[in-house]
C-alpha positions, 0 to 999 in steps of 0.5 A: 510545567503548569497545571494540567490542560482541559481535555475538551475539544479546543478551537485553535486560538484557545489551544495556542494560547493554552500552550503558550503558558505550558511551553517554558523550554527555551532551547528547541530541546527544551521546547520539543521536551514540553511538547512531548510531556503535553502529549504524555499527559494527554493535554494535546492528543491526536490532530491538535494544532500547535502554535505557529512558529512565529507566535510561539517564538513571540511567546516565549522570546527566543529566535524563531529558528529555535521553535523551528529546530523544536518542531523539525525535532518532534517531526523527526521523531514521528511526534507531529506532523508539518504541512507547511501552510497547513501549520503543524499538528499532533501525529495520530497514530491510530492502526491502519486497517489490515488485509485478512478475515475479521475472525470475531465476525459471524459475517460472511467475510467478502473483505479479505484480500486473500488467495483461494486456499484451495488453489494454493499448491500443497507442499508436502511433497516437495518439503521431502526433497528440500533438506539436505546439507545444512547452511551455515553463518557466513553462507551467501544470503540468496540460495544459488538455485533459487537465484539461478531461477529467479534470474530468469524471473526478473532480467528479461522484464528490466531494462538496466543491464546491471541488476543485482539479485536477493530475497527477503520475507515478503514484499512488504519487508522488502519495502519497509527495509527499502524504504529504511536503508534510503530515507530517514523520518519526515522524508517524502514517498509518493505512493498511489492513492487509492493505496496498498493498505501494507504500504499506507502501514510501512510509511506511517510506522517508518515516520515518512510523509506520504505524498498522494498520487492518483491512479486511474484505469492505466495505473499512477497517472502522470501529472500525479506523479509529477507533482509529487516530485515537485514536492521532493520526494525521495521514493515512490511506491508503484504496483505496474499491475493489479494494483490493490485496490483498484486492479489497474495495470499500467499500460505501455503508453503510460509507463513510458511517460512516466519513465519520461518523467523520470528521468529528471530524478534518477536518484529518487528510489523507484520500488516496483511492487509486482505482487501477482506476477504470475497469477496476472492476465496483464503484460508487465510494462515498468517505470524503471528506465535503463538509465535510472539509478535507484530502483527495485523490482519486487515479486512475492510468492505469496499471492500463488504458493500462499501467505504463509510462504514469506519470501520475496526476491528482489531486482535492484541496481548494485548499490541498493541492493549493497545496502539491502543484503547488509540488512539481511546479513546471515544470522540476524534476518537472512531468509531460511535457505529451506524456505528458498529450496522449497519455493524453487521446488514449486515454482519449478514443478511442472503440476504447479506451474499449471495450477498457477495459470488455472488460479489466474484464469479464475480468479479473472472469470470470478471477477469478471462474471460478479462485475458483469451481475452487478452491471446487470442488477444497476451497479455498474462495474467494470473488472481489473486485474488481481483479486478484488474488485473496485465497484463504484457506488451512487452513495457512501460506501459506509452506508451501503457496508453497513445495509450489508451488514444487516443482510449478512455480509462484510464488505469494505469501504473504499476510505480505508485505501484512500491517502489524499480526498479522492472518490473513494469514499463511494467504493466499495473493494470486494473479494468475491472469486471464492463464492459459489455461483448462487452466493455470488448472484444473492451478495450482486442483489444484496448489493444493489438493495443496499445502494436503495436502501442508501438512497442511491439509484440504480442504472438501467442496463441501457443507461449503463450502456449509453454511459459507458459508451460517452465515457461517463463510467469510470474504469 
């Protein structure tokens, strides 16, 4: 290897000629291995281009075919990333952003994604009636009560008669170990943009090509998904109804077009993330088609028995669910049988099933009175289902979090949802049903004093009105 690369800021004809006098290797190991040491080095850092394929092979006389095999080892591996056309470039493996309160902020934080504590069931009454005879290795996975209940949960809203049950430790493990027991590094996975920032995280660390599909008002939209498919992707990733961040649900009309859609590809992994089950005001309608071949239903506990309750259970055909239970085989990551007995004391006690409902209905008015103040202040907004809300700006997001923060607040901008280059960048995702009435009326004003602060203009009710009656107003 040659003397080390200046770490400046390089256009691409100075990085290609660059690393064509530092790239020796003549074997697509060797090349892949000079790659590697660069970025180790720091001469090539995150979004620089490598040298196409072809000027590279030219460079260094060998097939084009070996410097092929070179960048499909580095993608593999999780090093670059290739976009065809768009030439291959470092990987940046910069954190994605993560649900939960900004401990080190002295903000009041309206970013957090979370469930109101005080509308989480206490389980302490319940923790006395759930030991008993301890569970040994070599025990089923799934706890029989619990799978006796969760049965009931989850055939009635599917449409294949064969569906296997199981549980993990919560909706995102069920996805990553999905997702691993069904794809290897650079596969293709659609998933909805704007996005799950937990999903965003799980493909990036797994090493897959994420493949952006829109969402509108009625959820992942059609030609979206058909595109996606078209770029052969393997799984696809779809909330059927509060979707985080937009609150969208999928429709009746919409889901049957897309199980239309797929039927085409029974065999790609269809994972349906139901993450606020009980708590939804909306119905359940699912892509999942009676005769699709790989799919999975996914409901956590967290969103209604609380985050710290890490367990999911898990619908799928007979096969997936073969290859998910080897990856939860007792005594390597089986969930604890005291876990599942607990959540099936809750779930089945009549007192919580009523505090349930009550948190759903909260949650919907807290949303629905805080989009209406907006409305009222010049902000229009429109409510969805689950515990954010999605409010359209007239003006960058960040601009607006920012006037907030001088006010006060923690608020999040919408970019951190976003996969592909979508309007999400003049959104705003806000967690507000935790907020006293007068709370919530001074973050509505502070609200709209940051979007003029911003330079934006704010709507008049009747204006508002007359938009959304053309159609204007996005949902």
């Amino acid at each position: 290897m040659g003397p080390d690369l200046p770490t400046r800021p390089k256009d691409r004809i100075t990085v290609e000629r660059d690393l064509t006098l530092e790239i020796t290797g003549r074997t697509a190991a060797d090349i892949a291995a000079d790659v590697r040491a660069l970025i180790e080095r720091g001469a090539l850092r995150p979004g620089d281009p490598l040298p196409p394929v072809r000027s590279l092979a030219d460079a260094l006389g060998v097939n084009r075919n070996t410097a092929v095999a070179a960048y499909r080892q580095l993608a593999q591996a999780g090093v670059v990333i290739a976009r065809g056309r768009g030439g291959t470039s470092v990987a940046d493996h910069a954190a994605v952003a993560q649900e939960g309160f900004a401990t080190d902020s002295v903000l009041r934080d309206v970013a957090t994604g979370n469930p109101d504590p005080d509308r989480i069931p206490n389980p302490a009454i319940a923790l006395a009636s759930v030991a008993g005879r301890p569970v040994l290795y070599g025990e089923p996975v799934i706890d029989p009560g619990l799978e006796r209940w969760a049965g009931d949960w989850m055939r009635g809203d599917l449409a294949p008669a064969d569906v296997r049950l199981t549980v993990t430790s919560g909706a995102a493990d069920a996805v990553e170990r999905l997702l691993a027991q069904s794809l290897v590094r650079d596969d293709a996975v659609a998933l909805e943009d704007p996005c799950f920032l937990t999903s965003i995280h799980t493909v990036r660390v797994g090493g897959y090509r994420p493949v952006p599909v829109p969402v509108d008002d009625e959820g992942m939209t059609v030609a979206g998904l058909r595109a996606a498919l078209e770029q052969g992707v393997r799984a696809l990733v779809c909330t059927p109804r509060a979707q985080n961040p937009t609150g969208a649900s999928l429709t009746a009309r919409r889901a049957a077009e897309l199980r239309g859609v797929l039927q085409e590809h029974p065999y790609v992994l269809v994972i349906e993330d139901d993450h606020f089950s009980m708590l939804s005001r909306r119905p359940f309608h699912s892509l999942i088609g009676p005769e699709h071949r790989r799919w999975a239903l996914v409901r956590s506990v967290s969103k209604f028995l609380g985050p710290d309750m890490c367990l999911a259970v898990t619908a799928s055909d007979p096969d997936t669910a073969e290859r998910l239970a080897m990856r939860l085989s007792p005594g390597t990551t089986w969930v604890s049988h005291l876990l599942q007995r607990l959540v099936l004391a809750l779930v089945t006690d009549e007192e919580v099933a009523r505090g349930i409902e009550a948190a759903g209905a909260h949650y919907a008015e807290r949303n629905r009175a805080f989009a209406a103040r907006l409305t009222a202040l010049g902000v229009p907004a429109e409510h969805g289902d689950g515990l954010n809300l999605w409010v359209a700006l007239p003006v960058p997001a960040r601009d607006v979090s920012e006037q907030l923060m001088r006010r006060g607040w923690l608020a999040r901008a919408g970019d951190a949802f976003v996969l592909a280059d979508a309007p999400a960048a003049r959104r705003l995702r806000l967690t507000v049903h935790d907020l006293a009435d007068a709370d919530a009326e001074r973050l509505a004003a502070d609200i709209a004093a940051a979007v003029r602060a911003a330079g934006g203009r704010l709507e008049t009710p009747l204006a508002t009105e007359a938009a959304r009656g053309s159609g204007m107003i996005e949902r």
